[in-house]
C-alpha positions, 0 to 999 in steps of 0.5 A, a space after each residue: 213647523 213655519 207656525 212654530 217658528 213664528 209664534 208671536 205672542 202680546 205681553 200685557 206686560 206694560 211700559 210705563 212713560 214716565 212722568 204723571 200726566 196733570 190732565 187725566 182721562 176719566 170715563 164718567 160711571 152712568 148713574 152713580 149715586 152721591 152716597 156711593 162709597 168712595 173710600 180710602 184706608 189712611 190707616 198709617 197717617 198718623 205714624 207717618 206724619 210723626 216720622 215727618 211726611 208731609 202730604 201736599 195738593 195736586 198743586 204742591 201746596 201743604 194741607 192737612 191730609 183729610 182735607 186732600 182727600 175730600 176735596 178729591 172726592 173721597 167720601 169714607 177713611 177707612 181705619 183698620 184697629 189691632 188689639 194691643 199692637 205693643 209689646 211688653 216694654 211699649 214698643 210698636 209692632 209698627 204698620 201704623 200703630 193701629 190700637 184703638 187711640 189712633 183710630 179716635 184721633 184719626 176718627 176726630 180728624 177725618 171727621 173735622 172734613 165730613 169724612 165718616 169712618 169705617 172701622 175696620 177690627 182686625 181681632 188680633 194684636 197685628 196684621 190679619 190676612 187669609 194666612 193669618 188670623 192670630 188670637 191676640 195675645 190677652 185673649 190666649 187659651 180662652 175657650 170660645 164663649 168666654 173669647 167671644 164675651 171678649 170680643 164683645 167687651 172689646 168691640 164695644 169698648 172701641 166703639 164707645 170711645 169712638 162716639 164718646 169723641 163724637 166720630 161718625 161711624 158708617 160702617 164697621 167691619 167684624 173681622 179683616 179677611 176672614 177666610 175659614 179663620 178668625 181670631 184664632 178660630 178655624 171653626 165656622 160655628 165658632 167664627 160666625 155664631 160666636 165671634 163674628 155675631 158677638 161683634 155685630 152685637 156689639 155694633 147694634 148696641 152703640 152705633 145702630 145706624 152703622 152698617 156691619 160688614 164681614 171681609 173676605 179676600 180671593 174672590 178668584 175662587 167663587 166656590 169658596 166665596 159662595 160656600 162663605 155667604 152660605 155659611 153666614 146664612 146657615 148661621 142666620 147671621 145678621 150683617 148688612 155688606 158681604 165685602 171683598 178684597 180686590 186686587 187685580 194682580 191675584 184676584 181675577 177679572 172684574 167679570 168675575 168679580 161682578 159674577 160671584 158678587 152679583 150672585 151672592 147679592 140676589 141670594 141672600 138679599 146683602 149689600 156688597 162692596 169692594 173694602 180694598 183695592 189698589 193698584 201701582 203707578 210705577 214699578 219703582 220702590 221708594 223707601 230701599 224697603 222692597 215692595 210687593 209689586 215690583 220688577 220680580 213680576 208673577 203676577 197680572 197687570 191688567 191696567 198700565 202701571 201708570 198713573 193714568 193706569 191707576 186711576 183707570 184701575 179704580 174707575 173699572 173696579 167702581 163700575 163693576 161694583 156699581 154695576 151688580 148695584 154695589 155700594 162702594 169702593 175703598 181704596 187700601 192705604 192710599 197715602 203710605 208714602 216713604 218717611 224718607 228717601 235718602 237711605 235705609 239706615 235713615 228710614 229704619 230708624 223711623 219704621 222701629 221708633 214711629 212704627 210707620 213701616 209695615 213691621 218694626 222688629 219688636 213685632 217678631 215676638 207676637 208674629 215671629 216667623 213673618 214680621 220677625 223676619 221680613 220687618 221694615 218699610 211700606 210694601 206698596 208706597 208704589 201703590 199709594 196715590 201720592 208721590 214719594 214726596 207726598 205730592 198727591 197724583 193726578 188719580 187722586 181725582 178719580 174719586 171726583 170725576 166718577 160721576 161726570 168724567 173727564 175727556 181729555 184727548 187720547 194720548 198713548 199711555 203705555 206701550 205693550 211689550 212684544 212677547 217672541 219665540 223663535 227656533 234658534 235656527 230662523 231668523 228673528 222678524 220683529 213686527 213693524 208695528 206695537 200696540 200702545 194703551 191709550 189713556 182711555 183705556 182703548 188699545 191702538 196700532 202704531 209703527 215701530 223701529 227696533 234698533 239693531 240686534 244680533 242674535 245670540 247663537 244657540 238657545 237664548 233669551 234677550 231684549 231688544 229696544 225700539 222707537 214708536 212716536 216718541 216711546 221706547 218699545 220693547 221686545 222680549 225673545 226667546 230662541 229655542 231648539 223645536 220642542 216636539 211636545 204639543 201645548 208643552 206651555 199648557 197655554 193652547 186650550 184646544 190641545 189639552 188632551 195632548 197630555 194623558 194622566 195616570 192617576 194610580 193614586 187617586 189624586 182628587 185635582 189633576 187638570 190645567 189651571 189657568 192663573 199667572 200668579 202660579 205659573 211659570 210663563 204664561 196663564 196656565 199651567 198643570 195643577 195637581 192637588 189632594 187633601 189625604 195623606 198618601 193620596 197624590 200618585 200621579 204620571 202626566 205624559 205625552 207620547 210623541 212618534 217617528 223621531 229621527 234618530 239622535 239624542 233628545 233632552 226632556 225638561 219641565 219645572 215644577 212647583 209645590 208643597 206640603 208633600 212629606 216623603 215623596 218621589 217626584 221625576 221627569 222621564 223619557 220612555 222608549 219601548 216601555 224602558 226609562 231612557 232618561 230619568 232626573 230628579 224634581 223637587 217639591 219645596 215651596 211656593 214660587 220655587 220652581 224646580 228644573 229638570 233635564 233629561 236626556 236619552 238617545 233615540 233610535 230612528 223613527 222610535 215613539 217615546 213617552 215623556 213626562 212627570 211622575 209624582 207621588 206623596 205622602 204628605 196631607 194637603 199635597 199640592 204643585 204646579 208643573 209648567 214648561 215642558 219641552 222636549 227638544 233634539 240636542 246638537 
């Protein structure tokens, strides 16, 4: 009991301090050669600067953005290249107006600084992603030879007018996330036989001494990304780099990423390289366009969201690569700031004329179900390594001071947020001391002092704030009735067989997962899954003994989709008998169902608690989190 009543957990969640600093700390990368890849994808420059933002130095001086970055050490522009982005009066689909004119002209300007490209094909009219691999619109019902015979035309075509303009090309990607889906294709001898072949082809032919890379997203999952590099091989296909995206927030930790990379490497005998990565310095929007990290939270921040936390960010991320003998880094959309701050009206209209939002809504007819419902501003201008106002940050520098580092004194960067839970009837201790992040990325012990608190009377969740050397602290707590349950959470890793599982249905994942992004609170949570249809029947259950006499709630969350016609409920069981029973949903992703039963219990009777699912949809899947079963006043 005393151990339940004083469970103390640190948030990672981290407290940013406000104002970037001018000096940043930059622990030197040991050995990194000088044609390391240090890129940044610019690729909505040019619709920026036409909606009138202006990029300025790290001492508030106007200069030419390309000039910025390679002052600052960036060495590759990385610029992504759509199809036909246009609809059929001319109008942008937006996000930069990527067709292949804007990437010549940002070619010939990246090229006046000594800034090579990578040419990032998309192949498709608008944004491909994991999710998302349209055919473009030209391309629509060709059978795949004759798709790839256009693929080819069309890659070559790019890349003639990218030398006819003498732009000097590095490296050029055949596709943009290509996770089993490309251009259209869901077929691996279609995706790497046809199309991604034929684009490497044309690679060969026009700038031979150009690497060719393919992209993949979700290093998390390491099976998938090794079953790929075994595809690409099974096909014999004949490309230099095997790169990935990487961003912190979903994809897992670096000693992951080293691992799965690391391993593909010495397999298969590729270069590898991190094509996209990025991270926030604050968690403010600045353009009234949401933004994809933000308050809502769900998601890692294993860095401070500081600037110095953004510039720690690339510093790790390069060392990691650099570690496994990667060739590089490349920085997503680095100066995707806002086009103005004064208003969403003002800004909406610079997204639909300049196309400098991430979707304008003429796109909602080549994709009408995500940009033509979501269109608007920059996602990540909070992401960006200039400010609002397109001062460059101090972690712009990052990119120069790799090789030799910068050791600044150590400063506290953030502050770590205190995580409490209590039962409602203790009193609530704060700790006397937090611990704060140092600019270098070491943690430190140092006191605080909270202000004064009441305690809310019955369950409750509330803040509390505080004082240390200068900083506000802050502490989350949660008061609750005793939850009877063991590892309720799914969080304690030793108690795992606390929960049972009937799986009558030959449900082919039933285990604990452990991934923020998908649970409710914590890390880890119940994760059930199964590709055939009619295949997902499952109870998970925990049977709990010598209950005082009284009444008893049941509660649990639940998450999912893809479940056709199905049943899904939370129970209380005595004596072989349903005593309690509520109804869960099965919707979507990120929409957490609660349910609460409840059922009175006879003294020192044993109960079952639990969740039983059972679905009829293909592909079925959920996540259960946050079981508690608690004794009701």
């Amino acid at each position: 009991m005393r151990q339940f009543l004083a469970t103390l957990m640190i948030c990672i969640c981290l407290t940013a301090l406000g104002t970037a600093r001018s000096e940043l700390y930059v622990r030197e990368v040991d050995g990194l050669s000088e044609d390391f890849f240090l890129g940044m994808d610019v690729s909505s420059v040019l619709a920026e600067e036409a909606a009138g933002v202006k990029y300025r130095d790290e001492n508030g001086v106007e200069k030419d953005l390309f000039e910025i970055l390679r002052d600052s050490g960036v060495n590759l522009i990385r610029v992504r290249v759509w199809n036909n982005p246009f609809d059929m009066q001319g109008f942008s689909y937006g996000g930069g107006n990527n067709d292949i004119l804007t990437a010549v002209e940002i070619g010939k300007r990246a090229g006046a600084f000594g800034l090579p490209l990578l040419v990032d094909f998309h192949y498709s009219d608008f944004w491909a992603d994991p999710g998302k691999q349209m055919v473009p619109k030209a391309w629509k019902g060709l059978g795949i030879k004759e798709k790839a015979e256009a693929l080819y035309d069309f890659t070559r075509d790019c890349l003639e007018q990218l030398k006819e303009a003498g732009v000097e090309v590095a490296m050029v990607q055949v596709g943009n996330e290509t996770n089993g889906r490309m251009c259209g294709e869901k077929i691996w001898k279609n995706i790497v036989y046809h199309l991604m072949a034929s684009g490497i082809r044309a690679v060969r032919e026009v700038y031979p001494s150009a690497l060719t890379a393919v992209h993949f997203a979700n290093p998390e999952n390491a099976e998938s990304y090794l079953s790929y590099a075994s595809k690409l091989a099974y096909y014999n296909l004949d490309y230099d780099v095997f790169g990935t995206s990487y961003y912190p927030y979903w994809h897992g930790t670096l000693d992951n990423l080293k691992n799965v990379l690391g391993q593909i490497r010495e397999q298969y005998g590729k270069e590898v390289m991190v094509l996209e990565t990025s991270y926030a310095y604050t968690l403010e929007d600045g353009d009234f366009s949401p933004n994809t990290i933000g308050e809502n939270g769900g998601y890692e921040t294993p860095w401070p969201v500081t600037v110095q936390g953004q510039a720690n960010e690339l510093r790790d991320v390069a060392d990691a690569v650099h570690a496994i003998g990667g060739i590089g880094v490349c920085w997503w959309e680095g100066a995707w700031v806002p086009v103005g701050r004064t208003d969403y009206e003002e800004n909406s209209l610079k997204w639909e004329t300049y196309g400098a939002g991430w979707a304008s809504s003429y796109a909602g007819e080549y994709d009408p179900d995500d940009a033509g419902k979501y269109y608007g501003g920059c996602a990540c201008d909070n992401q960006a390594m200039f400010d609002f106002d397109g001062k460059a940050l101090p972690s712009l520098q990052v990119f120069r001071l790799l090789r030799e580092g910068q050791h600044v004194p150590l400063v506290p960067d953030a502050l770590e947020t205190v995580s409490l839970t209590a039962d409602v009837s203790e009193s609530v201790v704060l700790p006397t001391t937090v611990f704060a992040v140092m600019n270098d990325g070491s943690r430190e012990e140092i006191p605080v002092v909270w202000d004064d608190f009441t305690v809310p009377e019955g369950p409750a969740s509330f803040s509390v704030r505080g004082e240390a050397q200068g900083m506000e602290a802050l502490a989350q707590i949660r008061t609750v009735y005793r939850n009877y349950l063991t590892d309720g959470d799914f969080e304690d890793q030793s108690a795992d067989r606390a929960w049972m599982t009937d799986n009558f249905g030959g449900t082919q994942e039933l285990w604990v997962e452990e991934k923020k992004s998908d649970s409710l609170s914590g890390t880890r949570h119940y994760h059930f899954y199964s590709a055939p249809a009619d295949s997902v029947g499952f109870e998970l259950y925990q049977s709990v003994e010598h209950l005082a006499k009284g009444t008893y709630a049941f509660e649990v969350s639940l998450m999912g989709g893809d479940a056709g016609e199905y049943e899904a409920y939370a129970f209380i069981e005595t004596d072989g008998e349903v005593a309690g029973k509520a109804d869960l949903a099965i919707t979507s992703w990120n929409q957490w169902h609660h349910a609460v039963c409840t059922a009175q219990i006879p003294e020192g009777k044993a109960v079952r608690v639990g969740v039983r699912v059972v679905c009829h949809g293909a592909g079925a899947w959920g996540k259960i989190d946050d079981a508690a079963l608690t004794r009701v006043p």
